[in-house]
Residue, then its C-alpha position, 0 to 999 in steps of 0.5 A: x217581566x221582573x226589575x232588579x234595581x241595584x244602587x249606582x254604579x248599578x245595573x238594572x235587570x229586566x229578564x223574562x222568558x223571551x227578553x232580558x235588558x240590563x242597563x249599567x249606570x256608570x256615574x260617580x258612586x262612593x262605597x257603601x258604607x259600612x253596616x252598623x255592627x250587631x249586638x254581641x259584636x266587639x267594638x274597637x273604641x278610641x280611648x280618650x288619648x287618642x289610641x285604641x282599646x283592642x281585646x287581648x289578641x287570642x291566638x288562631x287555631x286552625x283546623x285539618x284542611x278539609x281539601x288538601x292542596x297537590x304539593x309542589x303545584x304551587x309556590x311554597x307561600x300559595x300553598x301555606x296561605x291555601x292550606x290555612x285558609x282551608x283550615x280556617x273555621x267559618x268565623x276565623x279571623x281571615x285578617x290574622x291569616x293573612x298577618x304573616x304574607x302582607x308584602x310577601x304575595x303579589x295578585x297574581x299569588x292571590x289570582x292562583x289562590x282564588x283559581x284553587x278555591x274556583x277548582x273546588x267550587x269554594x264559592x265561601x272562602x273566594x267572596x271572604x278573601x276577595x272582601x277582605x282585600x278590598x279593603x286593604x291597600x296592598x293586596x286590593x283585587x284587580x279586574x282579573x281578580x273580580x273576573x275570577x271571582x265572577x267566575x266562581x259565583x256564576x258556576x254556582x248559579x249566584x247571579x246577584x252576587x255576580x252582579x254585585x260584584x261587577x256592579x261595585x268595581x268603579x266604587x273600587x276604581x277597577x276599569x270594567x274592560x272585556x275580561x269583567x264583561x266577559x266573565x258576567x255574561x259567561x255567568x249568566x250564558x252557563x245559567x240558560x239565561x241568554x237574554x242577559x248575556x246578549x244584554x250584556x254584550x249590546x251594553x258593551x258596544x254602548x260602554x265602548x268597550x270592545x267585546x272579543x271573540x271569547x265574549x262572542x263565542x259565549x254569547x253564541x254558545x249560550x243562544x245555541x243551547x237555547x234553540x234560538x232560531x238559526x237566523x238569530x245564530x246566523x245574525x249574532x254571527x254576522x255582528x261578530x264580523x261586523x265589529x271586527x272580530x275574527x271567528x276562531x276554530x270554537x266559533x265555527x264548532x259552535x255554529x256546527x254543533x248548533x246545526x247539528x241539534x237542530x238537524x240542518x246539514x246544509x247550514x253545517x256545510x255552508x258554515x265550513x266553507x266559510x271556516x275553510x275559505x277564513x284558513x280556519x283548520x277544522x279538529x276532531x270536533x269539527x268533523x265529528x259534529x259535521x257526522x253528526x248532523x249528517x246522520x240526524x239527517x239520514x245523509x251521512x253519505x255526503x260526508x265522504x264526498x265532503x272530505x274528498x273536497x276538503x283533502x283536494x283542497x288541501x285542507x286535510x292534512x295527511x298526518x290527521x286520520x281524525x276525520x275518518x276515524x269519526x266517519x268510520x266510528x258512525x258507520x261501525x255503529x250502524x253495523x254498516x261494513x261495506x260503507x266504513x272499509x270503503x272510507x278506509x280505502x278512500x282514507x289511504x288513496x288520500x295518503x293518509x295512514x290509518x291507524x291502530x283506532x281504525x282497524x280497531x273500529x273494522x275488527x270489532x264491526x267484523x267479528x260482531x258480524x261473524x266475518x272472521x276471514x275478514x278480520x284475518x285478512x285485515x290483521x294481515x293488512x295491519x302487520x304489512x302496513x307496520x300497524x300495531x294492535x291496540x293492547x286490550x285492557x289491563x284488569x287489576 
C-alpha cells in the first residue's frame, strides 16, 4: 500500500492492488505561493519611484503551426488564438499571445480552445494556458474548464497532475460539483485504477455532492473492465438506484457487456428485463452483446426466442432490423445457413423488413458454401421485395 500526501485543500491517495481510499480535505487553503525565480530568470523590479523597470518588450515570433486548425470549424477569434498557440515556441511568452484577445473571448471560447488541444492530446499547451489563466482576472477558468483539462491529463495517464488540478480548485473559489468529480474519476477508471474511481464516488455522497448517472456509468464501466466479481457489478448497480439514479441505455450495455466477458447468459437476460421493464429501448450494442454472450455460452439458440418476446412485447420496433442483422451475422460466421434464414423468416413474419445487410450477410454464407441456386433464389426474393444490392467496393 502507497500514501500520497498533498497539501490542504488536499486529497490523500492510498492505492494498492485490491484497495484504494482518497480522502479530500476541504478546509480554507491559500495559493501556493509563488516559487522564487532561478538564476538567469529577468526580474521585474520596483524603481524607487514607485514604477516599474521592464526589459525592452522584443516582439514575438511565432513559428509554422505544427497542426493546423480545420477552418471555419470555429469562430474567427478561436481560430487565431489556436493557430498562435500552436505556433508558439516552448518558451514563448503565452502572456503576449493573449495581449490582443483580452475581453474579446469568453470561457466558453477558451472551453473550445482547451477541447481542440484535448482532440490532439496537447496535454502541454492546455496546462500552460490554463495556468496562466489562473492567474488573470478576466479569463480565470471555471469548473468546465478544470474538467476539460482534467480530462486532457487523464488521457495521457498524468494522474497526479489530475490531482493537483482538482485538488487546487477551492484555493481558486472554483465550487468542486458532479462535472469536477466526475472528470477525476473518469481519469483514474481509463487508467485500470478502479479503486480510486470508486474512492471517489463514496468521498462524493461524503462531500454531499450528487454523483449522476455519467459518474455511475464510469465507475461501473472501470469495475467491469476489472473483472470485479459480478455481485460487485450488481451491488454498485443497486447504489446507483438507491441514490435515485435512473440507469440509462450505456448502464444496461455496460452491465451487458460485462456479462458478456464473463460468460453469464442468464445475468445478461435478467439485466434486459430490467432495461425493458424501466421502457429503456435497447440499440445495436445492446443485442450485439446479448449475441455475445450467448455464443460464449455455446447458447445462441436462445436468442431468437428472446427477440420473439421482446417483439410481442412490442419492445422491438419494426422499422429496426438491427437485432437480426446481428443475429444473422453470428450464424453467417459459424457457417450456419439454415439457423441464419430461419431468423430471416422469423425477422419478416415480425413485420420487420429485411434490408440490403441481410441478404448480403445470406449470399455471402451461400456462395462460401457453393449454393448457388440459393443465392439465385434469394436475388429474386430481393428484386420482388424492392431491395436494392449492396453496390461492391470502388477501388481507386
Amino acid at each position: 500500500m502507497s500514501l500520497l500526501l498533498l497539501t490542504a485543500p488536499s486529497l490523500l491517495l492510498f492505492s494498492s492492488s485490491s484497495s484504494c481510499t482518497i480522502i479530500i480535505a476541504n478546509s480554507g487553503a491559500r495559493a501556493r505561493p509563488r516559487p522564487r525565480p532561478r538564476p538567469g530568470h529577468r526580474l521585474v523590479l520596483a524603481s524607487a519611484s514607485g514604477g516599474r523597470s521592464r526589459a525592452a518588450p522584443r516582439e514575438m515570433v511565432l513559428g509554422k503551426p505544427t497542426v493546423a486548425v480545420e477552418k471555419g470549424k470555429y469562430g474567427y477569434d478561436v481560430e487565431t488564438l489556436i493557430d498562435k498557440l500552436s505556433s508558439l515556441p516552448p518558451r514563448g511568452s503565452i502572456a503576449r499571445c493573449l495581449e490582443a484577445f483580452r475581453q474579446r473571448l469568453s470561457l466558453a471560447d477558451f472551453a473550445l480552445v482547451f477541447r481542440e488541444f484535448a482532440r490532439r492530446g496537447d496535454w502541454q499547451r492546455s496546462l500552460r494556458l490554463f495556468k496562466y489563466m489562473q492567474r488573470q482576472s478576466w479569463c480565470r477558468p471555471d469548473e468546465h474548464i478544470h474538467a476539460i483539462l482534467i480530462g486532457v491529463l487523464g488521457r495521457e495517464g498524468l494522474l497526479d497532475k489530475c490531482l493537483d488540478v482538482f485538488r487546487d480548485m477551492p484555493a481558486h473559489s472554483v465550487p468542486r460539483t458532479a462535472l469536477s468529480y466526475t472528470a477525476l474519476v473518469n481519469a483514474f477508471a481509463r487508467n485500470g485504477d478502479h479503486a480510486a474511481a470508486l474512492s471517489l464516488l463514496a468521498q462524493m455522497r461524503r462531500d454531499r455532492v450528487a454523483p449522476t448517472a455519467l459518474t455511475y456509468n464510469t465507475a461501473l464501466r472501470a469495475c467491469a473492465r476489472a473483472d470485479l466479481p459480478w455481485d460487485r457489478l450488481l451491488s454498485l448497480f443497486a447504489e446507483m438506484r438507491h441514490d435515485g439514479v435512473r440507469p440509462d441505455l450505456v448502464t444496461y450495455n455496460t452491465l451487458l457487456a460485462a456479462a458478456a466477458a464473463r460468460a453469464l447468459p442468464d445475468q445478461a437476460e435478467l439485466v434486459l428485463r430490467a432495461m425493458l421493464e424501466a421502457g429503456v429501448a435497447p440499440d445495436r450494442a445492446t443485442h450485439a452483446r446479448l449475441v455475445d454472450t450467448f455464443a460464449a455460452a455455446g447458447r445462441l439458440d436462445r436468442v431468437p426466442q428472446l427477440l420473439a418476446e421482446m417483439a410481442a412485447g412490442g419492445h422491438l420496433p419494426r422499422d429496426d432490423p438491427d437485432a437480426y442483422n446481428v443475429l444473422v451475422e453470428a450464424y453467417a460466421r459459424r457457417g450456419a445457413a439454415r439457423e441464419a434464414v430461419a431468423v430471416l423468416r422469423q425477422m419478416q413474419a415480425a413485420g420487420c423488413a429485411p434490408t440490403a445487410a441481410t441478404y448480403s450477410l445470406l449470399l455471402g454464407l451461400y456462395g462460401r458454401s457453393g449454393r448457388y441456386d440459393d443465392v439465385r433464389e434469394l436475388f429474386l426474393e430481393m428484386k420482388v421485395g424492392g431491395t436494392a444490392p449492396t453496390p461492391p467496393p470502388t477501388t481507386s
